[in-house]
N, C-alpha and C positions, 0 to 999 in steps of 0.2 A: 526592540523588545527582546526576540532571541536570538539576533543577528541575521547572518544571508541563508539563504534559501540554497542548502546542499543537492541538489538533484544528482545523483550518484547511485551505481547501482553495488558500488562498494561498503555502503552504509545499510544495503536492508538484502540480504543477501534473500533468495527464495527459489521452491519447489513449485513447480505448475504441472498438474497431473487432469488428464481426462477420465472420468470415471463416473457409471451411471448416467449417462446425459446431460454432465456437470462436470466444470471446472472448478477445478481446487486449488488454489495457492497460498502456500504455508513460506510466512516473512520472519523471518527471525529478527525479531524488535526489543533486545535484552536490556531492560533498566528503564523502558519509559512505561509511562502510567497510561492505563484502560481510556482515563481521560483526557489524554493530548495526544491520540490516534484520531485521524479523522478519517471518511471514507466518503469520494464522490462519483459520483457516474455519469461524464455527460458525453453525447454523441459516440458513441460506443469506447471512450475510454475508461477505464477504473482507475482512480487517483489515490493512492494514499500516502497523507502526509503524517509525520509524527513529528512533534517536538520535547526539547528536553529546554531547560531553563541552567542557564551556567550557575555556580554557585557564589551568593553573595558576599560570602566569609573571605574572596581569596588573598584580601588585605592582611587578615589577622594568620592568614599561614604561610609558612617559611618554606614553601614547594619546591622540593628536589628536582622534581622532574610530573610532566603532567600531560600524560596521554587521551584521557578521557575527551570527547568530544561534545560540545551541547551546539542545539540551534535547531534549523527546523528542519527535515530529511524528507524530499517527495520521490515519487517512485511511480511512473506511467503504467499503466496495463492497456493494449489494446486487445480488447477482447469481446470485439464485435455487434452483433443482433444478438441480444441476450433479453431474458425477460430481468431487466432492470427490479424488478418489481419481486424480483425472488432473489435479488442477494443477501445472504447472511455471512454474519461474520461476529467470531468470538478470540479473545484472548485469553490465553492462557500460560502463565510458567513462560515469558516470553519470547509467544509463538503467538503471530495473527495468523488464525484460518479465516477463510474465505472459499466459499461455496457460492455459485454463479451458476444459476440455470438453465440451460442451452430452451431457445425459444422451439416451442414444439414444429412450428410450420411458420417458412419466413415470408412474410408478406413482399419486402422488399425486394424479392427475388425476382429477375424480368428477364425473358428469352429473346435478348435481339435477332434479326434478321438479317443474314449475311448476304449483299444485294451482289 
């Protein structure tokens, strides 16, 4: 469908900034569409994958030379005990933010016993 699965950190280049109790990171995603950005959360990673779709035409053009990249780009975040349930994320002028809400008190948290 869009070919292999780029996992590369040279294709979504990004900032990750603490701020307010909240992690931020801004992905520079330039040329793909709102709707073939996806975004998952499982076991404390954040996954987001984008694709782009190669162009059908490239029969009918006589291509010098051709840089442009299509297929499908994912990019790992591990970013812990987070309240899942408070990420937000917009695009814009392409730039993915993402805001990630640090959990107020961590359940998972246990004080071993040094015997």
């Amino acid at each position: 469908m869009f070919g292999n699965i780029i996992d590369n950190d040279t294709y979504m280049k990004c900032d990750i900034y603490d701020y307010d109790n909240k992690y931020h990171i801004e992905i520079d995603l330039p040329g793909f569409k709102r709707e073939n950005i996806n975004l998952e959360f499982n076991r404390g990673y954040l996954t987001v994958i984008a694709s782009k779709k190669n162009n059908t035409d490239i029969d009918e053009k006589n291509y010098i030379k051709r840089e442009r990249t299509y297929g499908i780009y994912k990019r790992e975040f591990y970013v812990g005990n987070v309240d899942y349930s408070k990420i937000n994320a917009k695009y814009k002028d392409g730039v993915l933010y993402i805001e990630i809400s640090k959990k107020e008190n961590d359940e998972d948290k246990k004080t071993i016993e040094i015997k």
